[in-house]
PDB file of N, CA, C, O and CB in Angstrom:
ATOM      1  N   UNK A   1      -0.802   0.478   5.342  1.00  0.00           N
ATOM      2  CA  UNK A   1       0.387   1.154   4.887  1.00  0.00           C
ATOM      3  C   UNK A   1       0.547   2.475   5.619  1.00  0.00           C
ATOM      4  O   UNK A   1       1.670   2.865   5.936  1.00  0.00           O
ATOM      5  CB  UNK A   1       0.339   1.372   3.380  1.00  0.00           C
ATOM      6  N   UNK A   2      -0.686   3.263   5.931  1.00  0.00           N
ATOM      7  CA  UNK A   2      -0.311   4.772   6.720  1.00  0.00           C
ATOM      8  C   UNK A   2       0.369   4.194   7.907  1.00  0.00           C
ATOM      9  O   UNK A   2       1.433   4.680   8.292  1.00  0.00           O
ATOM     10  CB  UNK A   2      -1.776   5.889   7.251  1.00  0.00           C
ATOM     11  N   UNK A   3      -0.176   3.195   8.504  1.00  0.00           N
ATOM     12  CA  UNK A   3       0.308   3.148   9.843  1.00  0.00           C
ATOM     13  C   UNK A   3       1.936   2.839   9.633  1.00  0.00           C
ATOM     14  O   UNK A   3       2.681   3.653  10.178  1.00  0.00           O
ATOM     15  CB  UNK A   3      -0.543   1.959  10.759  1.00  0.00           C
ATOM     16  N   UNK A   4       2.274   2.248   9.236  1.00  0.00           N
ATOM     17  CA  UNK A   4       3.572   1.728   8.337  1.00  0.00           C
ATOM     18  C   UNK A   4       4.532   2.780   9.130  1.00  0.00           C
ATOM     19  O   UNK A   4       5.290   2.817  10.100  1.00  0.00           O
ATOM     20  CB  UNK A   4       3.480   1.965   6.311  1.00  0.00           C
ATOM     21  N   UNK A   5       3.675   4.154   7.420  1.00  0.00           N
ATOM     22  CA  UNK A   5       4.491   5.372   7.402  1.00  0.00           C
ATOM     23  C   UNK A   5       4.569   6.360   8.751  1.00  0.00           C
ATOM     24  O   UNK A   5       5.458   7.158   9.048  1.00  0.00           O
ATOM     25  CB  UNK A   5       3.945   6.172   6.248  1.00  0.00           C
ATOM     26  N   UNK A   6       3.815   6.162   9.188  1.00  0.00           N
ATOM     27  CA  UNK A   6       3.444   7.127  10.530  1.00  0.00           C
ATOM     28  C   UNK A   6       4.574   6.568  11.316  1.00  0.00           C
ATOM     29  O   UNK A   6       5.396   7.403  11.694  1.00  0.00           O
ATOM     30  CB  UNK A   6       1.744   6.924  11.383  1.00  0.00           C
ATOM     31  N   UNK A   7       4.764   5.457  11.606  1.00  0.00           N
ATOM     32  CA  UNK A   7       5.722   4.181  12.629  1.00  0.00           C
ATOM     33  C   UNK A   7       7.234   5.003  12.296  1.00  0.00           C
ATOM     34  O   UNK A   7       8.100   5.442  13.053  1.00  0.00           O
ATOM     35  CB  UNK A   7       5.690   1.924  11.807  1.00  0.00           C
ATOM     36  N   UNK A   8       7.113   4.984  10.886  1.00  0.00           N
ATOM     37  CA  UNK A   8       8.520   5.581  10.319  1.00  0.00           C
ATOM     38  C   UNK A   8       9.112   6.691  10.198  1.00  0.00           C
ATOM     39  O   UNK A   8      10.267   7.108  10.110  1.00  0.00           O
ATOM     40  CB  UNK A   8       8.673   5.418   9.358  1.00  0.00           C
ATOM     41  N   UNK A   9       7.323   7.366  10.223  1.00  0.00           N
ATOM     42  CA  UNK A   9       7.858   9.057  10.039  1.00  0.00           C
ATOM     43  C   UNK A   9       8.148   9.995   8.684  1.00  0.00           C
ATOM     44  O   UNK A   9       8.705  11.063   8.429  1.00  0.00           O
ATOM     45  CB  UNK A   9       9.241   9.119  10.660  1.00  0.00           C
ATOM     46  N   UNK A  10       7.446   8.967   7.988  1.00  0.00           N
ATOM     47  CA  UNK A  10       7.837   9.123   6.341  1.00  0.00           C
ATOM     48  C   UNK A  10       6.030   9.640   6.089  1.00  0.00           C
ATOM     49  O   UNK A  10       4.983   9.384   6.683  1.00  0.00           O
ATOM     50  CB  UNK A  10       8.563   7.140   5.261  1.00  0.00           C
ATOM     51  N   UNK A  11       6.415  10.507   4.837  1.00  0.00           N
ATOM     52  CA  UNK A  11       4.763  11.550   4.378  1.00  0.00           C
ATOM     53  C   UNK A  11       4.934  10.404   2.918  1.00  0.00           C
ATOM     54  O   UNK A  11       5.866   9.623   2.726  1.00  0.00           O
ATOM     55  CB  UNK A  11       4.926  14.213   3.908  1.00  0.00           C
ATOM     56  N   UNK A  12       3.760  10.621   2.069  1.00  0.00           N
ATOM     57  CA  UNK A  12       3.603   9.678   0.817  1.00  0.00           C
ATOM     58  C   UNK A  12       4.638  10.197  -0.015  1.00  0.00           C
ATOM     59  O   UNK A  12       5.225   9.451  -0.798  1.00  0.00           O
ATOM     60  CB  UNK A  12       2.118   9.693   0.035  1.00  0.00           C
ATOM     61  N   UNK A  13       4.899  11.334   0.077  1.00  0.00           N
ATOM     62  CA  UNK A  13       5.929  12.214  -0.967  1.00  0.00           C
ATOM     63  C   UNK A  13       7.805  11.598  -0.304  1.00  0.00           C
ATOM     64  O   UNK A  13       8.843  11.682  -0.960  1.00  0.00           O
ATOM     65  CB  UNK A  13       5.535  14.587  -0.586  1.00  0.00           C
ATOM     66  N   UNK A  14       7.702  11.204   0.688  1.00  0.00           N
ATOM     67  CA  UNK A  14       9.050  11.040   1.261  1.00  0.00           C
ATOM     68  C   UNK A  14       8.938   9.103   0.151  1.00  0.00           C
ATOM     69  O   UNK A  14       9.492   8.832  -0.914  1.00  0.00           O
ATOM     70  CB  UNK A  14       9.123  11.159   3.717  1.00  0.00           C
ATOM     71  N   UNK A  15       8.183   8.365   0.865  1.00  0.00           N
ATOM     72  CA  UNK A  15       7.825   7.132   0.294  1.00  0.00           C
ATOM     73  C   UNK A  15       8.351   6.715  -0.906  1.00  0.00           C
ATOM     74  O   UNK A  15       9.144   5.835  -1.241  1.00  0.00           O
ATOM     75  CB  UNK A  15       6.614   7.083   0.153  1.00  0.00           C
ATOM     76  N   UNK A  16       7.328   8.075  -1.811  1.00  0.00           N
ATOM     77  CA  UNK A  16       7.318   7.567  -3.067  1.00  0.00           C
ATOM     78  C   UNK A  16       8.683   7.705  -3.742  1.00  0.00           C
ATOM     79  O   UNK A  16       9.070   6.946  -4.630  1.00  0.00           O
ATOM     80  CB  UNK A  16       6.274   8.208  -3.819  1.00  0.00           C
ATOM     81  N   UNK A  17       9.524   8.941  -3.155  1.00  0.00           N
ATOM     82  CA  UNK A  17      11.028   9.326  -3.763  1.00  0.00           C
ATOM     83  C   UNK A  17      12.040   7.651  -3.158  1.00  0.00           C
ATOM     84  O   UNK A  17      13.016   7.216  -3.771  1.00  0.00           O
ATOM     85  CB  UNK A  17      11.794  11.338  -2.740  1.00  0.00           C
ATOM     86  N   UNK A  18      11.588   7.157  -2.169  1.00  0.00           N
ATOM     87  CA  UNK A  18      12.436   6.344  -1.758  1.00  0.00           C
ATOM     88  C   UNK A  18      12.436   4.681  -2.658  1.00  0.00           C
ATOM     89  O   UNK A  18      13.352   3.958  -3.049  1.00  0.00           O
ATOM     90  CB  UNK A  18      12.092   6.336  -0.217  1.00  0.00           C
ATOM     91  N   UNK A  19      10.920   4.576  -2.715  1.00  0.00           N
ATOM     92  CA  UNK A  19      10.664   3.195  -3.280  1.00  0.00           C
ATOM     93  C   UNK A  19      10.631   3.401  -5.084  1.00  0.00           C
ATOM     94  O   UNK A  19      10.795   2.615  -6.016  1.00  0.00           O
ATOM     95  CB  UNK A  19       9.018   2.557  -2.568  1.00  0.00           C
ATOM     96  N   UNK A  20      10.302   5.018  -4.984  1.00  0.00           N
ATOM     97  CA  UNK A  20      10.428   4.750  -7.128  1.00  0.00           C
ATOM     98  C   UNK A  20       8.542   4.410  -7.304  1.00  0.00           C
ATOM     99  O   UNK A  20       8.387   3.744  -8.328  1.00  0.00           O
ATOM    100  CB  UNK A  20      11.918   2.410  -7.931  1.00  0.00           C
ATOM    101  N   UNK A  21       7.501   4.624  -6.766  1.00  0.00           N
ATOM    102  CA  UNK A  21       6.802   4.500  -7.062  1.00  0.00           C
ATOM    103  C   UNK A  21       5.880   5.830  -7.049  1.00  0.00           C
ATOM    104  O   UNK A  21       5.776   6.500  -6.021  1.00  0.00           O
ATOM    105  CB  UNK A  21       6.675   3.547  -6.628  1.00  0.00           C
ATOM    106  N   UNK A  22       5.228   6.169  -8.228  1.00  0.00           N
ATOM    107  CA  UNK A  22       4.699   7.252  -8.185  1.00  0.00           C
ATOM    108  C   UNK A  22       3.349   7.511  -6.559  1.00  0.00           C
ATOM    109  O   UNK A  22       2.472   6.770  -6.116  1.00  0.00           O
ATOM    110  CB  UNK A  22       4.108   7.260  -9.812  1.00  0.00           C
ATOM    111  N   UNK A  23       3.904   9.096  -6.084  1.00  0.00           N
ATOM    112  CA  UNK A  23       3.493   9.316  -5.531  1.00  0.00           C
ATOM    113  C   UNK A  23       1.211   9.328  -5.455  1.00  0.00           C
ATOM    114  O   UNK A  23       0.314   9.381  -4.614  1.00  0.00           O
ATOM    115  CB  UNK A  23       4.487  10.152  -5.548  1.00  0.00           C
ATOM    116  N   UNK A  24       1.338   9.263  -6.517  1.00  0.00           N
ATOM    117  CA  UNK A  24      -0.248   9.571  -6.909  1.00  0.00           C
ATOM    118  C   UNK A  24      -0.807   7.660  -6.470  1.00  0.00           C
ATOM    119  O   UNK A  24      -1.728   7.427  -5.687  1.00  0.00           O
ATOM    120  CB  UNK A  24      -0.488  10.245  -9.236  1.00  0.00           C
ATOM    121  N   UNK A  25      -0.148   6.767  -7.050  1.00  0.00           N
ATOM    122  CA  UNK A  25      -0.445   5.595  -6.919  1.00  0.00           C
ATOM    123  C   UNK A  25      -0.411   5.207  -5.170  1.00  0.00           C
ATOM    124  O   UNK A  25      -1.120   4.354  -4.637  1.00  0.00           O
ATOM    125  CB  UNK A  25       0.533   4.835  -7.880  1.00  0.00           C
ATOM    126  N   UNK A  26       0.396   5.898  -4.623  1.00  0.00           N
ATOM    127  CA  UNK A  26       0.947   5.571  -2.839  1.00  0.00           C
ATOM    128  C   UNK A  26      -0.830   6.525  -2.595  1.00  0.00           C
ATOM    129  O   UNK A  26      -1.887   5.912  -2.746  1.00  0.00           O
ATOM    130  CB  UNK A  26       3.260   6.795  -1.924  1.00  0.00           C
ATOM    131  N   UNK A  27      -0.804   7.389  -2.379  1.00  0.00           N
ATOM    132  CA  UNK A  27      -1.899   8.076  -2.506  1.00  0.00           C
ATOM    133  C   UNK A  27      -3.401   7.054  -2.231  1.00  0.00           C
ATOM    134  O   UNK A  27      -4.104   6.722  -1.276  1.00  0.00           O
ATOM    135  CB  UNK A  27      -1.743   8.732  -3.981  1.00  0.00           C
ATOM    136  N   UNK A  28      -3.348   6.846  -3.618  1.00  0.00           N
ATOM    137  CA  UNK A  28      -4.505   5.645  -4.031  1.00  0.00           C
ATOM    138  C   UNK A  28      -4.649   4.753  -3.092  1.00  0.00           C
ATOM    139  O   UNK A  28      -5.491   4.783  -2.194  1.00  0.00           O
ATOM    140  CB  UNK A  28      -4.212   4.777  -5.273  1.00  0.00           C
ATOM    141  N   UNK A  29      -3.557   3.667  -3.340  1.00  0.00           N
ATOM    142  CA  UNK A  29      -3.358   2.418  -2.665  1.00  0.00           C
ATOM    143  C   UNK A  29      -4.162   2.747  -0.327  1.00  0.00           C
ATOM    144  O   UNK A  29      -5.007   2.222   0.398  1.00  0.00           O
ATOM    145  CB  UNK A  29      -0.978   2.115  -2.999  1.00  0.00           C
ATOM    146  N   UNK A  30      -3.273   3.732  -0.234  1.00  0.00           N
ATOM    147  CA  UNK A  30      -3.205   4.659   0.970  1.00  0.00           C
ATOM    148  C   UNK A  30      -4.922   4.993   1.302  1.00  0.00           C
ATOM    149  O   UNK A  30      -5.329   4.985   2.463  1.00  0.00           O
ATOM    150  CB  UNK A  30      -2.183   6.223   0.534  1.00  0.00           C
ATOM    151  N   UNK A  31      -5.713   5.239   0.293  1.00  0.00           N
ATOM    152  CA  UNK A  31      -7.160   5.300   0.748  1.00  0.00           C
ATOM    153  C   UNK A  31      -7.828   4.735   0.168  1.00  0.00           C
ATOM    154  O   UNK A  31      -8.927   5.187  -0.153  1.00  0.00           O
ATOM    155  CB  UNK A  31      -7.750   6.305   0.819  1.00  0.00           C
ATOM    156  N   UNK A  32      -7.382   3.450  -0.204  1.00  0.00           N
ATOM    157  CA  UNK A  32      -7.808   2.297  -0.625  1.00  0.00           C
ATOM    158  C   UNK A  32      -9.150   2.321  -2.254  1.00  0.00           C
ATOM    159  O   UNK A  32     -10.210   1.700  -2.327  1.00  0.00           O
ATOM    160  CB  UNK A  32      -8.426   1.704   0.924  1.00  0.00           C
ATOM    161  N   UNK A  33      -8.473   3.346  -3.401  1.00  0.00           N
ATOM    162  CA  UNK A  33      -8.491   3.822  -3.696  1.00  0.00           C
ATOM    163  C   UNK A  33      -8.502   2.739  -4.623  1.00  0.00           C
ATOM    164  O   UNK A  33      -9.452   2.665  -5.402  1.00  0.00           O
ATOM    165  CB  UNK A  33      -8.053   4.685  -3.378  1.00  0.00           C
ATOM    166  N   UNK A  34      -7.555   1.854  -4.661  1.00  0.00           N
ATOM    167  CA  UNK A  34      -6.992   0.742  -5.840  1.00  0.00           C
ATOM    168  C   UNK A  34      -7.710  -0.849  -6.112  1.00  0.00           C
ATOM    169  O   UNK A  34      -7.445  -1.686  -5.249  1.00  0.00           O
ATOM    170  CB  UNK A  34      -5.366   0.389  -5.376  1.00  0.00           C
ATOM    171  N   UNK A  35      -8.464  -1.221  -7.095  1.00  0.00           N
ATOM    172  CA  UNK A  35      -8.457  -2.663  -6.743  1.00  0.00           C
ATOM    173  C   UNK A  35      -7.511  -3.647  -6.960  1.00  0.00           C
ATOM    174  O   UNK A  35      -7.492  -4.851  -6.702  1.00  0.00           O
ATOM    175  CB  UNK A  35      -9.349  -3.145  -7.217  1.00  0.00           C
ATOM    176  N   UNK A  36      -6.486  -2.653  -7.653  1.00  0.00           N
ATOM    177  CA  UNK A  36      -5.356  -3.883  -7.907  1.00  0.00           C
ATOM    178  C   UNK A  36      -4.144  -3.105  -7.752  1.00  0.00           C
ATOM    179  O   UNK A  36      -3.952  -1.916  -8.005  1.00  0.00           O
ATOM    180  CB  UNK A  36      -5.374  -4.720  -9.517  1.00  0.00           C
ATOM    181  N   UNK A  37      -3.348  -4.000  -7.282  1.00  0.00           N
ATOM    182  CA  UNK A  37      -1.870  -3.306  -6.924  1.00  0.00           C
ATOM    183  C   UNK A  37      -0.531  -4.123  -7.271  1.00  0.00           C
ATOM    184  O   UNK A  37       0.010  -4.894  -6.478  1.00  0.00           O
ATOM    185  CB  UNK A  37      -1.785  -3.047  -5.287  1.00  0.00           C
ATOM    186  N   UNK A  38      -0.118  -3.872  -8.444  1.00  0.00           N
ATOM    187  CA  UNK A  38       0.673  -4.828  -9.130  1.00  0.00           C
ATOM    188  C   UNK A  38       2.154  -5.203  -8.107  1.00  0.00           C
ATOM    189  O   UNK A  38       2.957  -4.317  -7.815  1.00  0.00           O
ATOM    190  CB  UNK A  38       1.042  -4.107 -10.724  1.00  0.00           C
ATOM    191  N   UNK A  39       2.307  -6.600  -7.673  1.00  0.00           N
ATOM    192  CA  UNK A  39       3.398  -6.904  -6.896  1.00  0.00           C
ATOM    193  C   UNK A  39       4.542  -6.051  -6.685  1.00  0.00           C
ATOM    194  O   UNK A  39       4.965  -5.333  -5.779  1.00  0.00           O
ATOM    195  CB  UNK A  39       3.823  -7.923  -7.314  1.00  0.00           C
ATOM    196  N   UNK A  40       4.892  -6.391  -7.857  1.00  0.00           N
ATOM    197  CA  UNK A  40       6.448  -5.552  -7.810  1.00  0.00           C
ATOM    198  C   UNK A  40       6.543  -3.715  -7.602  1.00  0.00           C
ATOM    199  O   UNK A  40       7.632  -3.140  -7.583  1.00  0.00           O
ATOM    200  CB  UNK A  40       7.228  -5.881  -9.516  1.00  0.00           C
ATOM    201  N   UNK A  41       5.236  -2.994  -7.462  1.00  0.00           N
ATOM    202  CA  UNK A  41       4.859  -2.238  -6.370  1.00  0.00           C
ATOM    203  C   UNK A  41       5.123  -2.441  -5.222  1.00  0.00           C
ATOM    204  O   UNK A  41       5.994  -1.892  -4.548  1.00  0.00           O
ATOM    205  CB  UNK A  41       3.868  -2.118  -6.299  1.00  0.00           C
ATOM    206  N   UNK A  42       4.230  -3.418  -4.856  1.00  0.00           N
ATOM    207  CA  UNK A  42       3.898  -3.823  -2.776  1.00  0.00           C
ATOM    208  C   UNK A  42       5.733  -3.918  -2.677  1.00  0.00           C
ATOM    209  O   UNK A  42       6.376  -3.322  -1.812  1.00  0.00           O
ATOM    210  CB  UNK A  42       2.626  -6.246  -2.099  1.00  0.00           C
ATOM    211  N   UNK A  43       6.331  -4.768  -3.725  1.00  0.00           N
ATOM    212  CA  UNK A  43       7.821  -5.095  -3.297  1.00  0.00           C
ATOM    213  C   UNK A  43       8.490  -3.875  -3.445  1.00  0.00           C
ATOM    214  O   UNK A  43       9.599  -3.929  -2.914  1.00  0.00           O
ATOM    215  CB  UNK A  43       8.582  -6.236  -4.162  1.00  0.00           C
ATOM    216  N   UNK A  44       8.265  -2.895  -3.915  1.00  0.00           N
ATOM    217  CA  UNK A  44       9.193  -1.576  -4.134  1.00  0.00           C
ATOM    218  C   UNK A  44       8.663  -1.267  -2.466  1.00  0.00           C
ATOM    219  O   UNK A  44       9.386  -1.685  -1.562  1.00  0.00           O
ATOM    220  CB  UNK A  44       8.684  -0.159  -5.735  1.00  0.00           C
ATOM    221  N   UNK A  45       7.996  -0.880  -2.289  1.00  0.00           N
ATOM    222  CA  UNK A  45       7.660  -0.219  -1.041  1.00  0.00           C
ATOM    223  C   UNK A  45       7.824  -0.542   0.040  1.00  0.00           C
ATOM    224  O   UNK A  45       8.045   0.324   0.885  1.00  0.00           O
ATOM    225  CB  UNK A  45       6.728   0.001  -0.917  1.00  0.00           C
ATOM    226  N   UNK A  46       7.762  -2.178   0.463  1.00  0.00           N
ATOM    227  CA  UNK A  46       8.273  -3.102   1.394  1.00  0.00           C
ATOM    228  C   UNK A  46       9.677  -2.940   1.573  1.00  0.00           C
ATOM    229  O   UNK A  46      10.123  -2.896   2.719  1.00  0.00           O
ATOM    230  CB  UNK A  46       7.990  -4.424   1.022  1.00  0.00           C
ATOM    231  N   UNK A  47      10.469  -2.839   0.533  1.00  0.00           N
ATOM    232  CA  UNK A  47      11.686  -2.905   0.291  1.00  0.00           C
ATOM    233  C   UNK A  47      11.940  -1.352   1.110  1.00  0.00           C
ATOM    234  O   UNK A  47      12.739  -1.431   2.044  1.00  0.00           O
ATOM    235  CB  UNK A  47      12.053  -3.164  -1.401  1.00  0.00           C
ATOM    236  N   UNK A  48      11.401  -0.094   0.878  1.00  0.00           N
ATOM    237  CA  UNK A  48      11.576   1.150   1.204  1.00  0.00           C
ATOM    238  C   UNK A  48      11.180   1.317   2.244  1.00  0.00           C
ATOM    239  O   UNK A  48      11.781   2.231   2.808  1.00  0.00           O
ATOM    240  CB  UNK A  48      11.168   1.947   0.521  1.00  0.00           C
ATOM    241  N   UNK A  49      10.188   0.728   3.001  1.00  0.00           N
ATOM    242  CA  UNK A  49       9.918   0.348   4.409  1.00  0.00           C
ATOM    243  C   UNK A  49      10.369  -0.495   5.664  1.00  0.00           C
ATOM    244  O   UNK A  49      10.128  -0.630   6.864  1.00  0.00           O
ATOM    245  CB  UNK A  49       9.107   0.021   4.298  1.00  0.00           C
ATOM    246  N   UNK A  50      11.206  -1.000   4.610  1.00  0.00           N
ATOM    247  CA  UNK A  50      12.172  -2.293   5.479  1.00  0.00           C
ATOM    248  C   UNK A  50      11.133  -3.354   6.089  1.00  0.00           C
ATOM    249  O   UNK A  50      11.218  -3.753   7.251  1.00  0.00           O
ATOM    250  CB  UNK A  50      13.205  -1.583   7.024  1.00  0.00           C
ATOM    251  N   UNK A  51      10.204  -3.744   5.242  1.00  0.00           N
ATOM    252  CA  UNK A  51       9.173  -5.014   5.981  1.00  0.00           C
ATOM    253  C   UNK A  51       9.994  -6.115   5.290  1.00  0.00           C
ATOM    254  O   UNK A  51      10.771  -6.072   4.336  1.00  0.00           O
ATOM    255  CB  UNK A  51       7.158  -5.078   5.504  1.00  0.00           C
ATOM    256  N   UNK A  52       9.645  -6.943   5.944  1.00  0.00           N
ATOM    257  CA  UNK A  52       9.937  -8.596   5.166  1.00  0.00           C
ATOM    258  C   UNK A  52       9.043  -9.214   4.883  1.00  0.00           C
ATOM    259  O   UNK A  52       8.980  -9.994   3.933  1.00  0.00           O
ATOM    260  CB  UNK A  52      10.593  -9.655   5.843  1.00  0.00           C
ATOM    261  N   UNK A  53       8.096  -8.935   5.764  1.00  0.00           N
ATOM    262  CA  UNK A  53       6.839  -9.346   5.633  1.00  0.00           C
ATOM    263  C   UNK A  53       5.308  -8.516   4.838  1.00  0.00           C
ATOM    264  O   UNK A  53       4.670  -7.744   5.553  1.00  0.00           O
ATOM    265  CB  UNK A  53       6.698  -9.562   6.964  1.00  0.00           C
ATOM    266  N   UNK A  54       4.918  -8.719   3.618  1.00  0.00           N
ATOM    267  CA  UNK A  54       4.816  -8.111   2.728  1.00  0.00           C
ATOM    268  C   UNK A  54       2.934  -8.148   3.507  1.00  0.00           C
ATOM    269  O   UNK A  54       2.225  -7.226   3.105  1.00  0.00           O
ATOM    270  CB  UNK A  54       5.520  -8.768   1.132  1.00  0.00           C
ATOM    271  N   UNK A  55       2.406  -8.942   4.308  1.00  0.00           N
ATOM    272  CA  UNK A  55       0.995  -8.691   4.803  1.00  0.00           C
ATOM    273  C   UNK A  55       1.194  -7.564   5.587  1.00  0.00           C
ATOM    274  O   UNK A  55       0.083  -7.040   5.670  1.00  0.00           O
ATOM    275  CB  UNK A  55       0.296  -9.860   5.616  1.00  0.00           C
ATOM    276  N   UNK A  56       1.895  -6.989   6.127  1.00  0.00           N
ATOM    277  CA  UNK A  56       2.437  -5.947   6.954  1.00  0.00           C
ATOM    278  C   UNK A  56       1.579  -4.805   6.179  1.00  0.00           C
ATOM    279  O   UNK A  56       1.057  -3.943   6.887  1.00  0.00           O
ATOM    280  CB  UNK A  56       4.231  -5.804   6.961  1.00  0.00           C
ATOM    281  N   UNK A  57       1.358  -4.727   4.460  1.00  0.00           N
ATOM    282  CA  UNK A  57       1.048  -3.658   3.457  1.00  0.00           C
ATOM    283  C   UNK A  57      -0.630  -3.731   3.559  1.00  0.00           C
ATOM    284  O   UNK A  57      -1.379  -2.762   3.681  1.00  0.00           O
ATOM    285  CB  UNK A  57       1.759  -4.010   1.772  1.00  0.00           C
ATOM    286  N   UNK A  58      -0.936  -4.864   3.493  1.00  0.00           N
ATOM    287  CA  UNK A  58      -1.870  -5.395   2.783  1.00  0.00           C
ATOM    288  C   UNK A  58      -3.494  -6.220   3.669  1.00  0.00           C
ATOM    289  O   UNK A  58      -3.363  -7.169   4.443  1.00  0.00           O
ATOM    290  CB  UNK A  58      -0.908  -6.405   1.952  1.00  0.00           C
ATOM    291  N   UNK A  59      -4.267  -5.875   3.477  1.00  0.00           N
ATOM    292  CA  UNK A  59      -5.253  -6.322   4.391  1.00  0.00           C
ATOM    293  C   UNK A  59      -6.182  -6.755   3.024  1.00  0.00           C
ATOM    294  O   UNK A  59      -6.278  -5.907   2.137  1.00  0.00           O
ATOM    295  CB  UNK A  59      -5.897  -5.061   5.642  1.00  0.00           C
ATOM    296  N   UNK A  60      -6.627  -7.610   2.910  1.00  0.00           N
ATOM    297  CA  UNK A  60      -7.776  -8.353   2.170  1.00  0.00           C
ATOM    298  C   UNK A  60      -8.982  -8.398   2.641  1.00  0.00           C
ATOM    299  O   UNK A  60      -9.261  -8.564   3.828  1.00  0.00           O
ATOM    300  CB  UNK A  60      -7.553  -9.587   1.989  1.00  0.00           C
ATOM    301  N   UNK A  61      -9.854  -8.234   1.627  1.00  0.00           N
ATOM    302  CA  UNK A  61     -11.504  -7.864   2.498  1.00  0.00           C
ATOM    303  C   UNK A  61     -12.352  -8.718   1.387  1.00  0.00           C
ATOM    304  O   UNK A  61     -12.175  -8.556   0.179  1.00  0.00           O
ATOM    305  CB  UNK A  61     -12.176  -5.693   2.590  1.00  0.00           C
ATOM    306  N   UNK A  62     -13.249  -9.601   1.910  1.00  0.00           N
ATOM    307  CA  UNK A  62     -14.238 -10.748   0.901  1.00  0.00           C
ATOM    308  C   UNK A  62     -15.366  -9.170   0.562  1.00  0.00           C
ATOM    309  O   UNK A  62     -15.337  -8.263   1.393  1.00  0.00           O
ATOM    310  CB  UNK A  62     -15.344 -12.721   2.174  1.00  0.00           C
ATOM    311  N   UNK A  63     -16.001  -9.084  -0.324  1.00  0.00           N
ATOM    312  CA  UNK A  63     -17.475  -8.669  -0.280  1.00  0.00           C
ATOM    313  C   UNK A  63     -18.079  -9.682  -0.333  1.00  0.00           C
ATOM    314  O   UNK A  63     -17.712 -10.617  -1.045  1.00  0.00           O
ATOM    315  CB  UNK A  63     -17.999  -7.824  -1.242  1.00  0.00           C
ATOM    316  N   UNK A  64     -19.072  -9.710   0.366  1.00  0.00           N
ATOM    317  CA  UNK A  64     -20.120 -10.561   0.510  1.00  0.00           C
ATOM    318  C   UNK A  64     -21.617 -10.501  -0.251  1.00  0.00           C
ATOM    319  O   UNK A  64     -22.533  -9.782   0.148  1.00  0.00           O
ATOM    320  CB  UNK A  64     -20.279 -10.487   1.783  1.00  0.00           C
ATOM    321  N   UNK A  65     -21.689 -11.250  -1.241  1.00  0.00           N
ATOM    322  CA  UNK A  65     -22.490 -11.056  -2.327  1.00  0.00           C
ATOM    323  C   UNK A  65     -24.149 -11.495  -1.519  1.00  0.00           C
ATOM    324  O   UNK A  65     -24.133 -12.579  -0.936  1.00  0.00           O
ATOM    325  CB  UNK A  65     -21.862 -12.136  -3.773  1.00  0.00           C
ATOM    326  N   UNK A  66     -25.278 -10.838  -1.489  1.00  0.00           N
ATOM    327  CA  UNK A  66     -26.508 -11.192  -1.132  1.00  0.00           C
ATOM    328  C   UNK A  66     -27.106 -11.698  -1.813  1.00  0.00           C
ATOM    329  O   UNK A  66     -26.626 -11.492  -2.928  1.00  0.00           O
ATOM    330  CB  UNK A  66     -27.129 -10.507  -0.801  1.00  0.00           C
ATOM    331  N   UNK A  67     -28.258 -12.526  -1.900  1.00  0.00           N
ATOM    332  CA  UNK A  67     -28.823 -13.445  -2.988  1.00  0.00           C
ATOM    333  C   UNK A  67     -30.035 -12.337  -4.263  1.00  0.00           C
ATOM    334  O   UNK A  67     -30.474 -12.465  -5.406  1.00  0.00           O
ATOM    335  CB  UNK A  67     -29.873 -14.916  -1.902  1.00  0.00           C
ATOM    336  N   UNK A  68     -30.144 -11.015  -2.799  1.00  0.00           N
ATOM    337  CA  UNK A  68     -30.741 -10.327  -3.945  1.00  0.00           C
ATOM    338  C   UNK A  68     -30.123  -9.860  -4.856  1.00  0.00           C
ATOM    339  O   UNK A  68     -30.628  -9.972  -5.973  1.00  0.00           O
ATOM    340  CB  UNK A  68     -31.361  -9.459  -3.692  1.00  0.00           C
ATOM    341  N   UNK A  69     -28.529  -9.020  -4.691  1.00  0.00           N
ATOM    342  CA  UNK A  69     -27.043  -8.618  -5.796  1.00  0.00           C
ATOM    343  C   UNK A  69     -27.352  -9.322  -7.266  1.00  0.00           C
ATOM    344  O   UNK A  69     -26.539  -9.216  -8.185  1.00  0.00           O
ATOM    345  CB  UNK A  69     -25.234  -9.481  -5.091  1.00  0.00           C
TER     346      UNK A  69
END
């Protein structure tokens, strides 16, 4: 998502006034801060970013559990 904003030129405070999502949560999400990020979020912000493509936000990461864990 920074890279997103950087592309655009937009700060988290510009973001958050545009998509309606609190700035503290953009924040979070932004330093990966969040384990969950309720859709119709990612869609407020996509929408305020002009993506269509909503993986554009979003990168998924497995942890990998060891047998000692």
């Amino acid at each position: 998502m920074n890279e997103v904003m950087q592309e655009r030129g937009l700060t988290q405070t510009q973001l958050s006034k545009i998509s309606g999502v609190r700035q503290a949560a953009i924040s979070e999400m932004s330093r990966n801060l969040r384990e969950q990020v309720n859709i119709k979020t990612l869609e407020k912000i996509a929408e305020a970013l002009e993506i269509d493509d909503i993986s554009e936000l979003i990168t998924i990461e497995n942890e990998k559990k060891t047998a000692d864990s």
